[in-house]
C-alpha positions as CSV (number, residue, x, y, z in Angstrom):
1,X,0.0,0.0,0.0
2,X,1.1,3.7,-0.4
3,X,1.2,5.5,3.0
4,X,-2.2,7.3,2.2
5,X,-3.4,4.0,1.4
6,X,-2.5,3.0,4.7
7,X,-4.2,6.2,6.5
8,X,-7.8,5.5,4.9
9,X,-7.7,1.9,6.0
10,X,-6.5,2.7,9.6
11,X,-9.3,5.3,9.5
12,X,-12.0,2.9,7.8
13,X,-11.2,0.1,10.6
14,X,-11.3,2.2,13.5
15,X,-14.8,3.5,12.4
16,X,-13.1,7.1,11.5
17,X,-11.5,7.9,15.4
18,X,-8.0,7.5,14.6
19,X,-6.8,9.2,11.5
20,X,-2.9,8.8,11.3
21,X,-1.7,12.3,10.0
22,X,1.1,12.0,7.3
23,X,3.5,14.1,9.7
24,X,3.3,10.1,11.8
25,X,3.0,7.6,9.0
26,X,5.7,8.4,7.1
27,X,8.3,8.4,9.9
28,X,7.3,5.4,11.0
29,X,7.5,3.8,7.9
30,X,11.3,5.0,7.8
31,X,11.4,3.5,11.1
32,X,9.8,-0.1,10.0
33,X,12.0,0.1,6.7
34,X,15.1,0.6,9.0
35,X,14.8,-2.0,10.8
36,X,14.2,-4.1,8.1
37,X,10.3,-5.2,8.7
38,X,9.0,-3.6,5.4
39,X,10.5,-2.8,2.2
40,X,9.5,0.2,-0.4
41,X,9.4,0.4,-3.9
42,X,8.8,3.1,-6.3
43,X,5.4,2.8,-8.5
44,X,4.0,5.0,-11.3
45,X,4.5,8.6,-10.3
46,X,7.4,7.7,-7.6
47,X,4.9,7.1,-5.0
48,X,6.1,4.6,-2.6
49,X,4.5,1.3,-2.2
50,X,5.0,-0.7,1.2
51,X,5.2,-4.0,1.5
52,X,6.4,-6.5,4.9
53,X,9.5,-8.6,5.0
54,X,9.4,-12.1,6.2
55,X,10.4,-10.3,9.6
56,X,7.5,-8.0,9.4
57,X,5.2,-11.0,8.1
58,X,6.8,-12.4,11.6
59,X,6.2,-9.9,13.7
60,X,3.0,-8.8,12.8
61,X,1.9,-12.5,13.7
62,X,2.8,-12.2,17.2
63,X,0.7,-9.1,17.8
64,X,-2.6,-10.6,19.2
65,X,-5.2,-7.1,18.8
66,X,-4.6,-5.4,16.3
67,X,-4.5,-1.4,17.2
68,X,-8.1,-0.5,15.0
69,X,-9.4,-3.3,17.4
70,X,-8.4,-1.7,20.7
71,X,-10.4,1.2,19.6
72,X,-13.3,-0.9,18.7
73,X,-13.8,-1.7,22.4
74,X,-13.7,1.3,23.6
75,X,-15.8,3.7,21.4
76,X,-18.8,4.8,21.9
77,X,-20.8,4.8,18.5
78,X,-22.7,7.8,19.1
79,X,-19.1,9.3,19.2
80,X,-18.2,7.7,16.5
81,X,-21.3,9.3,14.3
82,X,-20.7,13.0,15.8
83,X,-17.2,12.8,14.7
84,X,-18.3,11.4,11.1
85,X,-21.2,13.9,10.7
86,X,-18.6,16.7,11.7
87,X,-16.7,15.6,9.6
88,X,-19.4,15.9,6.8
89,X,-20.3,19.1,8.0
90,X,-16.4,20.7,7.4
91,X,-16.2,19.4,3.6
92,X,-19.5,21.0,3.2
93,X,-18.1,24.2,5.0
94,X,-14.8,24.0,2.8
95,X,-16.5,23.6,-0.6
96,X,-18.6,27.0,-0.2
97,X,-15.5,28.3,0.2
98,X,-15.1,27.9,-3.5
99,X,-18.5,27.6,-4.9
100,X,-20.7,30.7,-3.6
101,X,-21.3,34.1,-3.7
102,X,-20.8,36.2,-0.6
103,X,-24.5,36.4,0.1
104,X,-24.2,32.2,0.7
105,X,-21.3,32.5,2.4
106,X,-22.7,35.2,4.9
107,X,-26.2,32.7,5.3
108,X,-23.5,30.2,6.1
109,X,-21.8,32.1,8.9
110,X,-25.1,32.6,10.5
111,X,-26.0,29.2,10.1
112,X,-22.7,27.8,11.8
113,X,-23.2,30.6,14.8
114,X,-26.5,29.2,15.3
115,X,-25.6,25.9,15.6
116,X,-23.1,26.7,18.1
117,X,-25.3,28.3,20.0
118,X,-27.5,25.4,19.9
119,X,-25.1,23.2,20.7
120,X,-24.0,25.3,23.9
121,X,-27.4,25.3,24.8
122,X,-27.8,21.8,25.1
123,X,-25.0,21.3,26.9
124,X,-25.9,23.4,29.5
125,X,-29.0,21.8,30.1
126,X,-27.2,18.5,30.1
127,X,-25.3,19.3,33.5
């Protein structure tokens, strides 16, 4: 896989809560490449593609949960959903950026104000 590849599937398999930035991935796969438990190669466009040794194959057997799992166990699926539908709500917030005129964008602002306010609002109430 290419070390992008890698961050959608660790994303995909822990249901979205951890999201590897690039700024940890790629170190790390310097790291594992050091010390011989995967090897790159160049594909079209000299992107990298990972793959493991026979040490890595090895090592990666001994591991008993795999690290998506351990957050499996401990999330909260409501969680999971608020982060995915803000999540939703930013890409939505990003492409007006680039796709309205400045009346949308100010109906936009008021809408995001409101919903913080509504938000604050329930949590107040929650206590």
């Amino acid at each position: 896989m290419h070390g992008y590849e890698m961050i959608q599937e660790i994303a995909e398999r822990s249901q979205d809560v951890w999201r590897p930035s690039p700024g940890s991935v790629y170190p790390t796969l310097q790291l594992l490449d050091d010390e011989g438990l995967i090897v790159s190669s160049e594909s079209e466009g000299s992107t990298k593609l990972f793959e493991l040794t026979d040490q890595g194959r090895a090592a990666a057997e001994k591991i008993n949960t795999p690290p998506w799992k351990q957050f499996d166990e401990h999330v909260d699926t409501s969680q999971a959903d608020l982060r995915t539908a803000l999540a939703s709500l930013c890409g939505a917030v990003a492409q007006s950026a680039y796709a309205t005129t400045a009346e949308v964008e100010q109906r936009i602002v008021a809408i995001l104000k409101n919903a913080r306010r509504e938000i604050y609002s329930l949590l107040a109430g929650s206590e």
